[in-house]
VMD Tcl script that draws the C-alpha trace (Angstrom):
set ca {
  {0.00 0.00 0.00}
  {1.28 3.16 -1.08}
  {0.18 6.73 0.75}
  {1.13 9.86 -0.95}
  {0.71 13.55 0.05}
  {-0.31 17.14 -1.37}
  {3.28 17.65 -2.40}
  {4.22 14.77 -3.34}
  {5.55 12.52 -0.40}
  {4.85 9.00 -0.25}
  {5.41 5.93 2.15}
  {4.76 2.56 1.39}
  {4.33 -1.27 3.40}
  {3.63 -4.27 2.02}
  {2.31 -7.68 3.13}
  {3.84 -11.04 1.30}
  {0.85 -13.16 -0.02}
  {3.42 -16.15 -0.52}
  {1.01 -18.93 0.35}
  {-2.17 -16.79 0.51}
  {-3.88 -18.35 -2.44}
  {-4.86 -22.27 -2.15}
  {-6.63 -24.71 -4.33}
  {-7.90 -27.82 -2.89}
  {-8.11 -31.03 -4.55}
  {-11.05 -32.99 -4.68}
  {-10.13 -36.83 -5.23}
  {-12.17 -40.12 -5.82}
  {-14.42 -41.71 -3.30}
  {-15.70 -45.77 -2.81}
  {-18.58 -46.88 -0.83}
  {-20.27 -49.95 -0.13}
  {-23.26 -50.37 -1.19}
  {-25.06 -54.12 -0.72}
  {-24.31 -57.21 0.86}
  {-22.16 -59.63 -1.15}
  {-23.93 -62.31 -3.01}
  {-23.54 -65.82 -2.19}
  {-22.07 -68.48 -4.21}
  {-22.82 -72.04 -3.84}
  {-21.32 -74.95 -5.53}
  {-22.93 -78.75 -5.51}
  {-20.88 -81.87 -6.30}
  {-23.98 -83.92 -6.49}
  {-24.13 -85.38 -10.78}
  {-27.29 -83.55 -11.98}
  {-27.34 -86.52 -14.35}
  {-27.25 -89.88 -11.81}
  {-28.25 -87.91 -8.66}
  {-25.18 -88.71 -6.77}
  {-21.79 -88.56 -7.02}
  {-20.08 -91.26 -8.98}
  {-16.39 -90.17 -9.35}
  {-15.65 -90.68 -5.90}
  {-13.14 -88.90 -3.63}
  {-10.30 -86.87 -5.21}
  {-11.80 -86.38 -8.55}
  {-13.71 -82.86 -10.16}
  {-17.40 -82.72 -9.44}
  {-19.62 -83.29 -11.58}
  {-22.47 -80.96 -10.27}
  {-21.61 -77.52 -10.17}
  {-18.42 -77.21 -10.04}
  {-18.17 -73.40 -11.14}
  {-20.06 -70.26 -10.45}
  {-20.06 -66.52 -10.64}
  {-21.52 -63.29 -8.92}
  {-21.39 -59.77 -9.86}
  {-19.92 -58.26 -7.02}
  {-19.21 -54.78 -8.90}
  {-22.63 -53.88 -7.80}
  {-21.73 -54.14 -3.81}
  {-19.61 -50.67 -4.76}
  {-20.44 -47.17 -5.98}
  {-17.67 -44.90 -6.79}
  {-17.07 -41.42 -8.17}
  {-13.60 -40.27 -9.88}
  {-14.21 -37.00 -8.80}
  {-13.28 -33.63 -10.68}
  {-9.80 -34.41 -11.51}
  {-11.07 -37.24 -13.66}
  {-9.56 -40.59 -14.10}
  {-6.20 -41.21 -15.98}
  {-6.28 -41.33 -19.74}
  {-4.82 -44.93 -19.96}
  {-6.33 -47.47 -18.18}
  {-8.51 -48.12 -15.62}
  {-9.08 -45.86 -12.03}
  {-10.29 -48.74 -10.98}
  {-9.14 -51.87 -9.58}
  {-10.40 -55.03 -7.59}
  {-8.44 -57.14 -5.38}
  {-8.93 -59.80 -2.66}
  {-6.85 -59.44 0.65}
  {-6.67 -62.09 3.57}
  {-5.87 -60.86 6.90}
  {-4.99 -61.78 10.22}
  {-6.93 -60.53 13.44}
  {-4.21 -57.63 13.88}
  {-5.42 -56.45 9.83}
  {-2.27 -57.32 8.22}
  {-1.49 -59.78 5.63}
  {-1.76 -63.26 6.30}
  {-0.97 -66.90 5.06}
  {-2.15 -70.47 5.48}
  {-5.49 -69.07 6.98}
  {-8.07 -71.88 7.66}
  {-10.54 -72.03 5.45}
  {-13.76 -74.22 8.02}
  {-13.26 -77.04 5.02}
  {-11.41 -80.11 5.17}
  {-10.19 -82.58 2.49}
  {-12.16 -85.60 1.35}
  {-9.86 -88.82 3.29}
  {-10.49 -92.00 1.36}
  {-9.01 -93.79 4.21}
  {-10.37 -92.54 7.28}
  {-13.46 -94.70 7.86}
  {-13.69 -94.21 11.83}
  {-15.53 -91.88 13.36}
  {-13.79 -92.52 16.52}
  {-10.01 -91.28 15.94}
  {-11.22 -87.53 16.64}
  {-12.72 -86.46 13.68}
  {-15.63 -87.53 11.07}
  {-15.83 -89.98 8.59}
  {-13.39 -89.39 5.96}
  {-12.16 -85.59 7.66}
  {-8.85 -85.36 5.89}
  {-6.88 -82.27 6.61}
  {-7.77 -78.40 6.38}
  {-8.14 -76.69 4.01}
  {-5.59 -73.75 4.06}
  {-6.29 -69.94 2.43}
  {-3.77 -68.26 0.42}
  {-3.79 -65.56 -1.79}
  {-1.99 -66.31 -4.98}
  {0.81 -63.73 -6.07}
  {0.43 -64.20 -9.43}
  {-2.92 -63.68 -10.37}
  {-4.42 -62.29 -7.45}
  {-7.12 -65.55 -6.88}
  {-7.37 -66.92 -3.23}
  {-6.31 -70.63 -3.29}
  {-7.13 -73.48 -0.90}
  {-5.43 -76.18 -0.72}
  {-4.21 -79.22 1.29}
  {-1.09 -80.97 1.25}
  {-0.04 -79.64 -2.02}
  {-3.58 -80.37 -3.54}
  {-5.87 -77.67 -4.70}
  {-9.79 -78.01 -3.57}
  {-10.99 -74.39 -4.37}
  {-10.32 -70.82 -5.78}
  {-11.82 -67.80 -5.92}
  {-11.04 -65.27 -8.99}
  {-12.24 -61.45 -9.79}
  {-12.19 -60.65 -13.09}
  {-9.91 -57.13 -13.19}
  {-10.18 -56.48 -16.56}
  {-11.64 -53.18 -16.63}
  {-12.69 -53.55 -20.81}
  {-14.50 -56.98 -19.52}
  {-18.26 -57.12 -19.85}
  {-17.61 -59.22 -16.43}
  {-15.24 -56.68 -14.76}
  {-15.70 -57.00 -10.90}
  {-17.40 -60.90 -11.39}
  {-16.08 -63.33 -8.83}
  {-15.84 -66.93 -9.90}
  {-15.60 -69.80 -6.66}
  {-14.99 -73.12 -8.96}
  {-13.70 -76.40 -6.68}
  {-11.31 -78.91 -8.36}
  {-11.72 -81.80 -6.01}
  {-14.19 -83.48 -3.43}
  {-14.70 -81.91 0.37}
  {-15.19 -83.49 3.31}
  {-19.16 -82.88 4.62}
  {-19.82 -83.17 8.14}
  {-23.74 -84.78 8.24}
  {-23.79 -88.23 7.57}
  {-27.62 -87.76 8.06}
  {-28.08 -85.56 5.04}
  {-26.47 -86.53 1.84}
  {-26.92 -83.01 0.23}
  {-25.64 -81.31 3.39}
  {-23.39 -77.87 2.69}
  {-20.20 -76.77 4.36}
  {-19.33 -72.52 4.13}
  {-16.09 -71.37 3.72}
  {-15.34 -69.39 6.99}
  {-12.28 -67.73 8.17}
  {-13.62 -65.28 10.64}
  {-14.10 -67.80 13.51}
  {-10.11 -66.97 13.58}
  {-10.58 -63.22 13.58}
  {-9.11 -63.33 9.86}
  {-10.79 -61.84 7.36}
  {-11.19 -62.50 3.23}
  {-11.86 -59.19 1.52}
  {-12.82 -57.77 -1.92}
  {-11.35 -54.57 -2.29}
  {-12.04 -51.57 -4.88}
  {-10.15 -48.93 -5.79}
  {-10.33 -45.61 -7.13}
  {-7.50 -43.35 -8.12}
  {-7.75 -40.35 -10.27}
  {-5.92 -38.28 -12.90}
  {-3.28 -37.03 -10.27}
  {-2.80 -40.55 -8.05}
  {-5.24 -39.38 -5.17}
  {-6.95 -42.62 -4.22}
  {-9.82 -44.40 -2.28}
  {-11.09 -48.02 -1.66}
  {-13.54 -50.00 0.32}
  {-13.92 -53.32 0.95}
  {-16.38 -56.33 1.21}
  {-15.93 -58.72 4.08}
  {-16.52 -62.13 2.42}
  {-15.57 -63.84 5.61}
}
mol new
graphics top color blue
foreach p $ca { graphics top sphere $p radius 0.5 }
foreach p [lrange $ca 0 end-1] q [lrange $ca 1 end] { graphics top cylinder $p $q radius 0.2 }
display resetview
């Protein structure tokens, strides 16, 4: 500010506006929206009624399904706008431990299918081979269960953001499980891991133009 006088005199201050002016970014937001679906898978031969292939071999039922779980999420890029190559979004599953961090060899509530075992006195059921352990699989992202080197389930989500099925899970089982009801022949077991405090997530995420990002998750526990 500059004062001047009748004859000419003049004094002047000024006040630095370094830092005065501000623009805030806005950035992308997630939310949950629904429930998950449920996905159920049946071993039982929709041709002979039963199953005829016996322990250890692919069911012949259902041995494959899907669910749309890209409707369990709303999201919103935001002003910035999402990246001109590529997706801003992006689904993966996570498994954690009670403490939230990543975690390994996480029991899954199923067991194997144990040809041998035909006692129901030695501490278990009838045929109750060994559990079923959760990992999540490095390379493509799918949850795996296996036992003893053998593979019984896995769970994929289809990340392919120019996919008609972008954000479908698929649970498919490649071998026989151990079922607990010897009453019921068509009796179901549920995949479970939070009895353990762990967790099995589906996780989208947002990220705009400038890398600002957001997810939420699905507890499919």
């Amino acid at each position: 500010l500059t004062a001047t006088d009748t004859d000419g005199d003049s004094d002047s201050e000024s006040i630095d506006l370094s830092g005065a002016f501000s623009i805030e970014d806005d950035g992308p937001s997630v939310t949950v929206t629904a429930t998950a679906d449920a996905i159920t898978l049946d071993e039982t031969d929709a041709a002979r009624g039963s199953d005829p292939n016996g322990p250890n071999n692919a069911p012949q039922g259902t041995s494959s399904a899907t669910a749309d779980f890209s409707d369990n999420f709303s999201s919103d890029v935001g002003t910035d706008g999402a990246p001109a190559a590529g997706s801003n979004l992006s689904y993966a599953f996570t498994l954690l431990d009670a403490l939230g961090n990543p975690a390994s060899d996480i029991e899954s509530g199923l067991f194997a299918l144990e040809n041998t075992d035909t006692s129901d006195t030695d501490g278990d059921g009838i045929g109750q081979g060994d559990a079923i352990l959760l990992n999540l699989d490095a390379g493509t992202g799918d949850i795996v269960g296996t036992a003893n080197g053998t593979e019984y389930i896995r769970i994929a989500v289809d990340n392919n953001s120019a996919s008609a099925s972008f954000g479908t899970a698929t649970f498919s089982q490649s071998n026989n499980i151990w079922h607990s009801d010897t009453a019921d022949r068509d009796d179901t077991e549920t995949l479970s891991v939070d009895s353990l405090d762990c967790s099995l997530n589906l996780t989208l995420t947002a990220t705009d133009t400038d890398g600002d990002s957001d997810s939420e998750s699905i507890d499919l526990s």
